[in-house]
C-alpha angles and dihedrals in degrees: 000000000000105000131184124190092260095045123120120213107246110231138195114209115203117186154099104282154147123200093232125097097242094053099107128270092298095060103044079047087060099042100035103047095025110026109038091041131086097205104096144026103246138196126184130217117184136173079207121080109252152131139223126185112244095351122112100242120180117186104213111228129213141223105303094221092042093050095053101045075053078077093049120079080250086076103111095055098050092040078060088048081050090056090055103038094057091075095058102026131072129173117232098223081061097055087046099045089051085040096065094040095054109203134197100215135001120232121208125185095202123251135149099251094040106047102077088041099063087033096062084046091063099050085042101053085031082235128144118272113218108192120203114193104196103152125357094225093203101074096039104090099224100096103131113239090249095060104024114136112241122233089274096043094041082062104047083047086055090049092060104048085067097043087060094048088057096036110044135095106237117007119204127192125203087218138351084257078070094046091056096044093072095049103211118105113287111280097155135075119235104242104179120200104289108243111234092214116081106236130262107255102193093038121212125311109211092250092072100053104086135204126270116255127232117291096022119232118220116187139200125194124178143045111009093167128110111346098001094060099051087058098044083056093052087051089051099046094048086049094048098108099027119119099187087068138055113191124209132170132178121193140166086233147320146193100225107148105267079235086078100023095058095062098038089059105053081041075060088234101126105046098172130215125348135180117272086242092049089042086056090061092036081055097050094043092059127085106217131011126237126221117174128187122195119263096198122116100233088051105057101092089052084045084056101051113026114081111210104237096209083087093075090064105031094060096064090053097078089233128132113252127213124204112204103186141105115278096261083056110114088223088061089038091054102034087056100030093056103020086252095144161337089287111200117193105175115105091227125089089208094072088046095048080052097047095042090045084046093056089038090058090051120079094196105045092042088054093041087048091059089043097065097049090057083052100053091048093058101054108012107031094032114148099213091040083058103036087055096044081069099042098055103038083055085057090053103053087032080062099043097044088047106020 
């Protein structure tokens, strides 16, 4: 790599994105490191359709027989051939398209389609792979039926996940409950999700942080599919007659029963999705902020190793959050470890509706709530601190690779 003081890395992104902020982690990953800042030239290859102004975009295309048997009823299974068949299999459109660009590393959020995919460019360029492990899909429980891996397949993906913890260039985890996961020494850097607010410099004095009205309204915004949503029904049940809190939750969809759905939307409870400008002002007008983490068995891998990245944004409103998640869950990890946030690990909502009424009807601990979040926005979950983590470990492995 020739590089001059003024030069910019040039970097592909793969992976499954979107360029929205609700998209998932990937995508805010994408937007947020790579799209709203200035620091490096940047091209996109996605097996998704999308488009991005000014910026080189390649949708990668798949097997022509195999995309078309996806239609069929057979499309699970072949979607689980797809999964396979990435890691040996590269279109030529794809290596052209990166070719031409030239980039410096490549930059992969990890998923399961996209991984082998990134992983064969780089042998194939000779460039730097830079692995991001934001969330294992596998254990997450919101693969859709139609692509979800089989038994075997869940394995071999497994299997590569670790791989690219050991193999790769530069390994990045979303949080340390990642690192561990994997159970080998800490080769990776924790990259958590880059906040799209800049911080605060100054933080919060007390006198900022104002009361909560009557009835307090507590908001979620985020994921209310699978596991999350059944949670975010029993809140609202339990919340159904109580006049202290007013519940709101916005969400890009969800697959909560229309038995439930129904009621919560003419409560006004489920408000559906809004627009990132109008959820700015939803945000402002609440009084605490709501992260949940999934109390089921089968999740808590997922629970230990995936970081809600809602907290990049909650903590710059001044608000109090609320974790509502078993105590291995990296939000209760985080909200006790740095002082982040009211963590509540009971699975009952009835123990978080009591916890939530007690700080509200303290003056103090509500002020001091809203405190810690600004802290933590200012060292931890500092947007320059991270934005600079990735640039300079690019630069590192861009240096090693072409010295």
């Amino acid at each position: 790599m020739m590089e001059t003081p003024d030069s910019k890395l040039k970097v592909l992104v793969l992976s499954s994105v979107i360029p929205i902020e609700e998209s998932g982690a990937g995508c805010l990953t994408m937007r947020r490191h790579f799209l709203l800042n200035d620091d490096f030239d940047v091209a996109v290859a996605s097996a998704r359709e999308f488009e991005i102004p000014n910026i080189p975009c390649h949708r990668i295309s798949s097997n022509k027989i195999i995309s078309r048997l996806k239609n069929t009823r057979f499309s699970r299974f072949f979607a689980n051939i797809e999964y396979v068949l990435n890691w040996v299999t590269i279109s030529k459109d794809l290596v052209e398209f990166s070719r031409s660009f030239s980039p410096d590393v490549i930059f992969s959020v990890v998923d399961d389609f996209h991984m082998g995919i990134a992983w064969q460019l780089s042998k194939t360029l000779n460039v730097p792979l830079a692995i991001d492990f934001q969330d294992l899909w596998v254990f997450s429980g919101f693969e859709a039926d139609i692509s979800k891996p089989f038994p075997m397949v869940r394995d071999f993906i497994v299997k590569k996940y670790k791989f690219l913890n050991e193999r790769a260039d530069q390994v990045f985890h979303v949080c340390p409950g990642m690192g561990e996961w994997f159970q080998k020494p800490m080769r990776g850097d924790v990259l958590y999700p880059m906040p799209h607010s800049k911080f605060n410099e100054n933080g919060f004095s007390p006198e900022e942080i104002p009361p909560p009205q009557k009835p307090l309204t507590l908001l979620y915004t985020g994921n209310s599919r699978g596991a999350y949503g059944r949670m975010l029904v029993q809140l609202a049940q339990a919340l159904r007659h109580n006049r202290l809190v007013d519940f709101r939750i916005y969400a890009l969809g969800t697959d909560i029963p229309d038995s439930e759905l129904n009621w919560m939307k003419r409560e006004k409870i489920y408000r559906g999705y809004i627009p990132p400008d109008q959820m700015h002002t939803a945000v402002s007008e609440a009084d605490a902020l709501l992260l949940v983490m999934s109390f089921e068995p089968d999740q808590a891998i997922f629970m230990k190793t995936s970081f809600n990245t809602k907290w990049s944004d909650y903590v710059s409103y001044k608000k109090p959050i609320f974790v509502w998640g078993p105590s291995y869950s990296t939000a209760t990890r985080f909200a006790r470890e740095e002082g982040a946030a009211i963590a509540v690990s009971e699975n009952d909502p009835q123990a978080l509706i009591n916890k939530i009424t007690e700080v509200a009807e303290n003056p103090s601990a509500w002020t001091d709530a809203a405190l810690s979040a600004g802290k933590v926005q200012r060292n931890i979950l500092n947007p320059e601190i991270i934005q600079k983590a990735l640039k300079d470990r690019l630069k590192a492995i861009c240096h090693v690779k072409n010295p």
